[in-house]
PLY file of the C-alpha trace (Angstrom):
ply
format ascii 1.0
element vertex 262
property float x
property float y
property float z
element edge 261
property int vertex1
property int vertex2
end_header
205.22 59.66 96.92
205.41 55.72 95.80
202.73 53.25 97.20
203.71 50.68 99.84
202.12 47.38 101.02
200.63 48.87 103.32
198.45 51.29 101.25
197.39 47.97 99.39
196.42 46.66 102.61
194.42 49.37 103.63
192.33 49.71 100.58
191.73 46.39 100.67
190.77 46.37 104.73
188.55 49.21 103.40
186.60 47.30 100.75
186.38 44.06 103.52
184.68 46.76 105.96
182.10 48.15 103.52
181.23 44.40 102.78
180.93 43.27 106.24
178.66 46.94 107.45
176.46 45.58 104.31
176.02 42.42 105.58
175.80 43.25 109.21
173.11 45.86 107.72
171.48 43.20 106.24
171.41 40.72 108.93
170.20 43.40 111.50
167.49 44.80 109.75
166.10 41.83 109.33
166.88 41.10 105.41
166.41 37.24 106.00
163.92 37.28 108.39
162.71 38.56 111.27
162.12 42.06 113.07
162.71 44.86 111.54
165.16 47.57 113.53
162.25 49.25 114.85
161.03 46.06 116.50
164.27 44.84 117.91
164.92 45.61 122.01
160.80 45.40 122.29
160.36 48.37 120.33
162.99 50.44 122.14
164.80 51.61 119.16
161.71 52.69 117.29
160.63 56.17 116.72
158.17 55.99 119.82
160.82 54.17 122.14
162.13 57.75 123.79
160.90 61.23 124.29
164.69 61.69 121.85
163.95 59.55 118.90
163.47 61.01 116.09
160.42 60.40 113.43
160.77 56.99 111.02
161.68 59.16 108.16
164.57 60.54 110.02
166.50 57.34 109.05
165.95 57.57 104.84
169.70 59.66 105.73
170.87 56.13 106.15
170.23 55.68 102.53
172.76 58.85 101.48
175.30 57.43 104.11
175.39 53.99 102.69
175.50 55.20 99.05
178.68 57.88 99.79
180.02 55.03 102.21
179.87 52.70 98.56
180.90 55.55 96.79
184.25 55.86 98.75
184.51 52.74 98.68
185.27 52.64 95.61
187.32 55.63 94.76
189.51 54.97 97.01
190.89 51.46 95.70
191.69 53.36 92.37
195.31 53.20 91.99
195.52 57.45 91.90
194.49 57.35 95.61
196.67 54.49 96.53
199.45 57.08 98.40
197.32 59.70 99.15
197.96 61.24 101.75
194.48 61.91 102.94
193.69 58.31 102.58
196.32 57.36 104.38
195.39 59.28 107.35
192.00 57.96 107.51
191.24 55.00 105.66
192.02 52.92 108.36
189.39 54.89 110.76
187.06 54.84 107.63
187.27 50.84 107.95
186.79 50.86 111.75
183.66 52.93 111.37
182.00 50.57 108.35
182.53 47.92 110.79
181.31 49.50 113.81
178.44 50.34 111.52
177.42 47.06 110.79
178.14 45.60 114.54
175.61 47.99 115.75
173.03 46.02 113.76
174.30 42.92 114.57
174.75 43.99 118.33
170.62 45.78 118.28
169.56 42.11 116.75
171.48 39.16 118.98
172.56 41.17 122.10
171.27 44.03 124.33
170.92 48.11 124.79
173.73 48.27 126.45
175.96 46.30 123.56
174.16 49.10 121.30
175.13 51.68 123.77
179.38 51.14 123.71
179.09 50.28 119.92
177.64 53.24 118.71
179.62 55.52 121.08
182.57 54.01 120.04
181.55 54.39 115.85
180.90 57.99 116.95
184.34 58.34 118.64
185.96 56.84 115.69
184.00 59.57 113.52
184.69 62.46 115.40
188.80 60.89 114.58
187.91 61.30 111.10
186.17 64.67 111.27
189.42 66.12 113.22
192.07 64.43 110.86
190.13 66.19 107.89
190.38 69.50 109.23
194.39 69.60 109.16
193.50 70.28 105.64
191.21 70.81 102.89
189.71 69.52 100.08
191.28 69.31 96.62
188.51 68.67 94.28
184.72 68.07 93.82
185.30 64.24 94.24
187.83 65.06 97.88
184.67 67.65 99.01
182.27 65.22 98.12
183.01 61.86 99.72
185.13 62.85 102.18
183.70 65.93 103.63
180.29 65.46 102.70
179.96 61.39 103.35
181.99 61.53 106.62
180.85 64.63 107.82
176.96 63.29 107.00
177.80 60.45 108.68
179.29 61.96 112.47
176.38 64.46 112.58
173.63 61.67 112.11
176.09 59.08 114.15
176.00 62.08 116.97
172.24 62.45 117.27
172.00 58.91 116.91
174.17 57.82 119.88
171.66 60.18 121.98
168.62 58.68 120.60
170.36 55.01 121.54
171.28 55.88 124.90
167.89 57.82 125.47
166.30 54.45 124.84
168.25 52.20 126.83
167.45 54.81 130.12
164.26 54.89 129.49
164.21 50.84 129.76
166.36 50.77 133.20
165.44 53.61 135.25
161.97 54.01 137.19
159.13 54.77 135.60
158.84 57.69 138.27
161.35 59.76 135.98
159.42 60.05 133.49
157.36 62.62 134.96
160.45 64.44 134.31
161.20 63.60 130.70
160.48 67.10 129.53
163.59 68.49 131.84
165.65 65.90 131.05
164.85 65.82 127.55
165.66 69.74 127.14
169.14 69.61 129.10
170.05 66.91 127.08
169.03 69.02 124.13
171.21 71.95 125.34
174.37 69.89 126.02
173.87 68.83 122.16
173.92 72.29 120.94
176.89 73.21 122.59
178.80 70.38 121.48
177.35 70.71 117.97
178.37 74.56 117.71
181.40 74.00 118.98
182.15 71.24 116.79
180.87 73.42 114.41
182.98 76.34 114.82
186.05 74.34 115.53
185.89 71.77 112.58
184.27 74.83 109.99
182.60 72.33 108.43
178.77 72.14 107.46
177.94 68.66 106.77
177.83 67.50 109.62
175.38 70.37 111.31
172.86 69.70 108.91
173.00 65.63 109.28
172.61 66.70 113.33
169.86 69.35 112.52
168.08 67.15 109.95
167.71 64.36 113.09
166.63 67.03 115.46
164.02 68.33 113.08
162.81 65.09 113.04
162.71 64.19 117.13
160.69 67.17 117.06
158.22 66.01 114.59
157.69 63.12 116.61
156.85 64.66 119.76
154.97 67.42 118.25
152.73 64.66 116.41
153.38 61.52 117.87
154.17 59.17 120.98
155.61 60.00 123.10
154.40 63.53 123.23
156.14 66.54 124.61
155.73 70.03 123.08
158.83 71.64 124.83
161.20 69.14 123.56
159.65 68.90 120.51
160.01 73.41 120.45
163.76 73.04 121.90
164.66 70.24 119.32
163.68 73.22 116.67
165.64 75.81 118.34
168.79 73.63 118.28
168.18 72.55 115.13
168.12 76.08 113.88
171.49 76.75 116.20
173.49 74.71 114.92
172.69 75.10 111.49
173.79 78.84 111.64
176.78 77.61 113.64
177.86 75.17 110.57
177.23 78.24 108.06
179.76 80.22 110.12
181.98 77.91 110.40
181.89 77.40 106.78
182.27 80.73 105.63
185.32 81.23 108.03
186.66 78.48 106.65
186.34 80.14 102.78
187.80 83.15 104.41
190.85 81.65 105.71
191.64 79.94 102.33
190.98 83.17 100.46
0 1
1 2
2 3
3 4
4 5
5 6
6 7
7 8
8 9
9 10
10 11
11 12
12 13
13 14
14 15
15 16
16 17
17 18
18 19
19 20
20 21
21 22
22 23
23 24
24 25
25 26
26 27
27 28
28 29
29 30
30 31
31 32
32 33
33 34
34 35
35 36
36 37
37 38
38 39
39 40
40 41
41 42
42 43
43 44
44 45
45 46
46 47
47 48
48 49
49 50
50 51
51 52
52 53
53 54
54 55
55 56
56 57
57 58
58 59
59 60
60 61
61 62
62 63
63 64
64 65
65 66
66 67
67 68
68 69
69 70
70 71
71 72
72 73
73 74
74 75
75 76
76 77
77 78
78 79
79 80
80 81
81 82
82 83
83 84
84 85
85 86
86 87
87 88
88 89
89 90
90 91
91 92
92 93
93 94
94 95
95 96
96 97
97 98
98 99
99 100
100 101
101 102
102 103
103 104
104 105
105 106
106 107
107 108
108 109
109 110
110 111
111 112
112 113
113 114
114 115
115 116
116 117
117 118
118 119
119 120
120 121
121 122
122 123
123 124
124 125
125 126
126 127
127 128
128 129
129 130
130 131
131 132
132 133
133 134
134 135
135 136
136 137
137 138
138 139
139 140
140 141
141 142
142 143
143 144
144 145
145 146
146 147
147 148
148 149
149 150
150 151
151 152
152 153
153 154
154 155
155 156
156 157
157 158
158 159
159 160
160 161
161 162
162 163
163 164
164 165
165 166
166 167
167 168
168 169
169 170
170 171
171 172
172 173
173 174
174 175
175 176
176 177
177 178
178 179
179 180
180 181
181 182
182 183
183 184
184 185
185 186
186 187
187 188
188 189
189 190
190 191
191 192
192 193
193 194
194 195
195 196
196 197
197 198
198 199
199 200
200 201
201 202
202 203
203 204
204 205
205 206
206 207
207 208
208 209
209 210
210 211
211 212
212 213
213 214
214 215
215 216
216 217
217 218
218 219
219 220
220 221
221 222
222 223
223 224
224 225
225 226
226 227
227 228
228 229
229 230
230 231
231 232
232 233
233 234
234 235
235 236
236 237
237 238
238 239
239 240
240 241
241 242
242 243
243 244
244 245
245 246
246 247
247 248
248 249
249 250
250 251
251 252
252 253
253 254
254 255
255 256
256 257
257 258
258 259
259 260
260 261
């Protein structure tokens, strides 16, 4: 298979998105100035700013997603991946997501929750793309496993608890205060409807990464309303439960996926 213009084009749009979600990451959390993430939206994005936001040290998974997102970066402007036929299927929707990224942080810091709200379901959208496209096939190597099913997959599980945590805190900004009297109910169905889209993705996808990037948040939202603000012990005990869920549905999916190679 010979390389076109178009797979120089695309590795190239790739390295212009990781450059731009660095500097959007940059500008939005506050690099040059300013509040950090935490403070932007008066504190609505912060670990206390919804009964589904996870604990500050829930986020250090940013760290792992930005390093695999550099990573792949990378190894995919080496001339041996130029035609691949993986990257071709992606890379573009790799790009889209780096910038979607970085608008979110951009969008949190200049604009409003609502601007957060679209971005970040439309980075997840654009992830879930990615996860599907990868499953027509699997990987052919440590380096194929590693950066594109673990860095992607990382990235839509913490992306999909994410979008929930974002949307829980623009709600709890616009509706009456009178609902939260029923936070805990809310809270747990909202919980539910994540484990069953979780498993199935699970299941469906067979692949593990992304259950443990989802579990590893959920873990987290309940640490923070086991031992923080706001406080709820049965979302904090259902956040657990899921957590646990899903992980078990990622193993099976894994295994049946090592079964149906074998």
């Amino acid at each position: 298979m010979q390389s076109t213009g178009r797979d120089i084009a695309r590795q190239s749009t790739i390295i212009a998105a990781a450059v731009f979600m660095i500097i959007g990451a940059a500008v939005g959390g506050g690099a040059f100035g300013g509040e950090s993430v935490a403070e932007l939206q008066n504190g609505a994005l912060s670990a206390e700013g919804s009964y589904l936001a996870p604990a500050g040290p829930a986020f250090a998974i940013w760290s792992v997603i930005y390093l695999g997102l550099a990573a792949y970066t990378v190894w995919q402007a080496l001339p041996a991946q130029r035609d691949s036929t993986r990257q071709r299927a992606i890379g573009w929707w790799v790009a889209a997501s780096m910038v979607l990224n970085g608008l979110w942080l951009v969008t949190a810091r200049y604009l409003n929750l609502v601007a957060t709200v679209i971005v970040i379901a439309a980075l997840l959208a654009v992830l879930a793309r990615i996860i599907v496209t990868l499953g027509r096939d699997r990987a052919s190597g440590v380096l194929d496993l590693t950066l594109f099913e673990g860095t992607m997959g990382l990235h839509f599980g913490w992306v999909t608890i994410a979008t929930v945590a974002n949307t829980a805190a623009w709600l709890t900004q616009t509706l009456p205060a009178e609902l939260g009297e029923q936070a805990d109910a809310w809270g747990i169905g909202v919980l539910v409807v994540v484990a069953v889209i979780a498993v199935a993705s699970a299941l469906v996808t067979r692949r593990l990464a992304p259950a443990l990037a989802t579990s590893w948040g959920l873990v987290w939202l309940a640490v923070g309303r086991l031992g923080g603000e706001p406080q709820s012990t049965p979302i904090g005990v259902t956040a657990l439960v899921v957590a646990a869920v899903i992980v078990v549905a990622g193993v099976i999916g894994m295994l049946r996926a090592r079964r149906a190679v074998r």
